[in-house]
N, C-alpha and C positions, 0 to 999 in steps of 0.2 A: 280102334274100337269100332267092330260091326256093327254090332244089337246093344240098343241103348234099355229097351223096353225091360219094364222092371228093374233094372239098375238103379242108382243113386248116386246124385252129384253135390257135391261141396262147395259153395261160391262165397269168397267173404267180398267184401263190401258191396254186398247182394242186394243192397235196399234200394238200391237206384239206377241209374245211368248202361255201363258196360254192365254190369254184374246182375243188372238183375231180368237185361235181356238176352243174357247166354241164358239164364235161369228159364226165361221162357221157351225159350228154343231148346234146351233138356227137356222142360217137361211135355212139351208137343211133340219129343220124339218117345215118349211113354217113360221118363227118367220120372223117379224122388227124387227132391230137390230140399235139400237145407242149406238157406240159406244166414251167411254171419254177416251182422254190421255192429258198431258200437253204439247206432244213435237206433234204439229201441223203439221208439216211437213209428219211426219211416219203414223200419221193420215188418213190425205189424202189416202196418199198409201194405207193404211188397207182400207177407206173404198171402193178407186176402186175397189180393189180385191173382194171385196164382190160384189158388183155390176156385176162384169165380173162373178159372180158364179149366176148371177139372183138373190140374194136377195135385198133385198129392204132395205138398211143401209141408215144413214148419223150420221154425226161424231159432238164432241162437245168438245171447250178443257175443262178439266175441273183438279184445282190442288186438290187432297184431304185432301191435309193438312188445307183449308179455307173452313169451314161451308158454305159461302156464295156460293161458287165456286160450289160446290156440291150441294146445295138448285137450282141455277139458271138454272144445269145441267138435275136437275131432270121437272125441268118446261120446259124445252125445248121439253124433250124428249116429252111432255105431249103435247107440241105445235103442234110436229111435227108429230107424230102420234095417238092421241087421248086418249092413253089409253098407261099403262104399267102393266105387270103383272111378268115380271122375273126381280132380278134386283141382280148382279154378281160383290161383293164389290171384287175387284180381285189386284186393281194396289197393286204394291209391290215394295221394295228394301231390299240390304240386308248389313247389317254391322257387326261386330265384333274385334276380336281381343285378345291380351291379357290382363288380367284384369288392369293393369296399362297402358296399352293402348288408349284405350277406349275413346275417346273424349266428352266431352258433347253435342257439336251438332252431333255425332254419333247417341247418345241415343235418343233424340232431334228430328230428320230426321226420326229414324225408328219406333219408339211412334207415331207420328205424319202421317206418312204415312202408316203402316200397323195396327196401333192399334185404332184409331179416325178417319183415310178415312174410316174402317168399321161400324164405328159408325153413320157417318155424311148422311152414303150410308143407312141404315136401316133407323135414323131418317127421314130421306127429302122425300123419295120414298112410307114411311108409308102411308099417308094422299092421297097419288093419287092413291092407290092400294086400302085403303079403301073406297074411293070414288065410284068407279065404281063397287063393291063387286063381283066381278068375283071370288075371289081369288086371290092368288098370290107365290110369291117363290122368294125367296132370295138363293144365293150360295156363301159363307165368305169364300177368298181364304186364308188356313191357311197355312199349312204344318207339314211334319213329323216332323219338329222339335217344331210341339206342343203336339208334341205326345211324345220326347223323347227329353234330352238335349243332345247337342253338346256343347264339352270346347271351349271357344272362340268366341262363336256364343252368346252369352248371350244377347243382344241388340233385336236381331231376334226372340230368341227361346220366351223370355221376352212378345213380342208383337204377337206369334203366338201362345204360350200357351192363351192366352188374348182372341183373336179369337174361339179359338176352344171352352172355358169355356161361353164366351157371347152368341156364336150361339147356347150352350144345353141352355142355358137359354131362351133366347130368341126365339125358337121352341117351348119351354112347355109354354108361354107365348101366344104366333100367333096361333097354333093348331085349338082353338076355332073356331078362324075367317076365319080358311080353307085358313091361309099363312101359307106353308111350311116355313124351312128351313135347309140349309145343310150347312157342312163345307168342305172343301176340302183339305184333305193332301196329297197333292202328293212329292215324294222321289225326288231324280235328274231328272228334264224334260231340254230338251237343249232349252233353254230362251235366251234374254239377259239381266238377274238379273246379272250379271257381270258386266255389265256396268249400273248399273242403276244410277249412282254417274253422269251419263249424263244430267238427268233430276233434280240435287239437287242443290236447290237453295242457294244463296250465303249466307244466313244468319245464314246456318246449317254449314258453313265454308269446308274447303279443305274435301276429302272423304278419309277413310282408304285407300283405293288401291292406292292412288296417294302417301301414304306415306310408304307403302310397297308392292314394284311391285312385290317379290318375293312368297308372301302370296297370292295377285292377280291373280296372273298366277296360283297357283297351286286350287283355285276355280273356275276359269275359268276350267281347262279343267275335273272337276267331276261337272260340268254342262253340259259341251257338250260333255260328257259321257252320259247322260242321255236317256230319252226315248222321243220320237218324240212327242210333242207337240197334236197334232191332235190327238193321243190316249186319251191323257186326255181330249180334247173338247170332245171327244165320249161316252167317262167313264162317263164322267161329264152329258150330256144329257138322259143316261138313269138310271141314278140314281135318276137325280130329274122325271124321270117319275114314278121310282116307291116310290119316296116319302124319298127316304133315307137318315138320319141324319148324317154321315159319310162318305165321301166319301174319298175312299182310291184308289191308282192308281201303287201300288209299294206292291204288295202282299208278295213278297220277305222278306219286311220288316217285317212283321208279328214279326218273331223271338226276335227282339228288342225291341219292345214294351212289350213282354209278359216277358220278362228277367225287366223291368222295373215294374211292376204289380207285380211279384214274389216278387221283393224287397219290394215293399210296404205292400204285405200281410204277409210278414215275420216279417215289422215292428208293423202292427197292433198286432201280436202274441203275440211279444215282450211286446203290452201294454196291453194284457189279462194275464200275468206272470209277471207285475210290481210290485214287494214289495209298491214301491210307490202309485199304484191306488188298494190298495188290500183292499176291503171291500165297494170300492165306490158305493152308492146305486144308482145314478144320470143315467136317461136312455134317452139318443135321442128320439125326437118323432118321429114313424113313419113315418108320412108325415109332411115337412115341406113347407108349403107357405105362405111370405108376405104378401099376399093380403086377406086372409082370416080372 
């Protein structure tokens, strides 16, 4: 996406942190901006800020765990400014633990809000994007921990590796029809994905951090260790100008991604020197596509 001016962008959990400084960086590049969270209140607030910064926002609650909640969110947006062309599956939380830990509304909560809010955000927003054929651009907020695992993060990583594997597919997919898409892993950004157990609904039961404040506290403060928010709104908008399927915001990291690649091309080695595959004729095709 070239020209943002006049266009209209979609950001759920837009009320704060990541989401609601891509928000600002749409609307300084002359974008509408509707933005969705569940907590109404914080809402508000985001979107006066925007408004006091002259963009032209207005807000929508919307939960992403409910199809519906996210279909009705997507028609609003469509109500209220005619047209949408960016659309920023972003809300997030974050759980883990140890592996006997681990709750099932743990798994439950973070399945449901980072790995199907992305889902729910691609399906519902498809049909008003192909509608008006301008194009369009999606940005699936992942994270480095779809890039690398963390012990105890398993719940998280689980739904962000998920993410980052849906958005390559789903790019070589959209291409065609001239919709981008991008994924976004960014490293520690100072959020408040620390608390996000604020906005979890009672059916997902008590939150890890409320059952160990000690664990709590110490991911609280390598988040607000992190990198100032607004950087990554900034990252974030000139990446999808120049079309790019990754986007990364924590260059630092480099190193532990490639330690994780190494392991893996060491294991492929491993299965070209298997007594067990030794003689096998069977060859992968070239190119693989379902739809051919």
């Amino acid at each position: 996406m070239k020209d943002f001016a006049g266009k209209t962008a979609f950001v759920t959990g837009g009320a704060s942190g990541i989401g609601l400084s891509m928000a600002r960086a749409f609307g300084a590049a002359g974008m509408n901006v509707m933005l969705a969270d569940i907590n109404e209140e914080d809402l508000a607030v985001a979107v006066a800020d925007l408004n006091e910064r002259q963009v032209k926002a207005a807000g929508v609650r919307c939960d992403v765990t409910e199809r519906a909640s996210v279909e009705r969110a997507a028609q609003e947006t469509v109500d209220t400014f005619g047209k949408v062309h960016l659309v920023c599956n972003n809300a997030g939380v974050g759980a883990g633990g140890p592996i006997d830990a681990v709750k099932p509304g743990d798994w439950d909560w973070t399945i449901a809000v980072n790995l199907m809010g992305v889902v729910y955000g691609m399906e519902a927003f498809l049909p008003h994007i192909r509608a008006h054929g301008e194009g369009g651009h999606y940005v699936n907020t992942a994270s480095m921990a779809g890039m690398i695992s963390i012990p105890g993060m398993e719940p998280y990583t689980a739904s962000k590796y998920a993410v980052v594997g849906m958005s390559e597919g789903w790019a070589g997919q959209l291409a065609p029809e001239n919709i981008g898409v991008s994924v976004l892993c960014p490293g520690f950004v100072k959020t408040r994905i620390f608390e996000s157990s604020r906005a979890r609904q009672e059916k997902y039961g008590p939150a890890a951090d409320e059952r160990d404040p000690d664990r709590a506290d110490a991911a609280k403060q390598l988040v607000l260790g992190g990198i100032d928010p607004d950087r990554v709104g900034a990252r974030v908008l000139e990446a999808v100008e120049a079309g790019e399927l990754y986007i990364f915001t924590h260059p630092d990291m480099a190193p532990l991604f490639a330690d994780r690649a190494r392991k893996i091309e060491e294991a492929f080695a491993r299965a070209a020197e298997s007594p067990a595959l030794r003689g096998l004729e069977y060859r992968t095709p070239d190119a693989i596509n379902v739809f051919d």
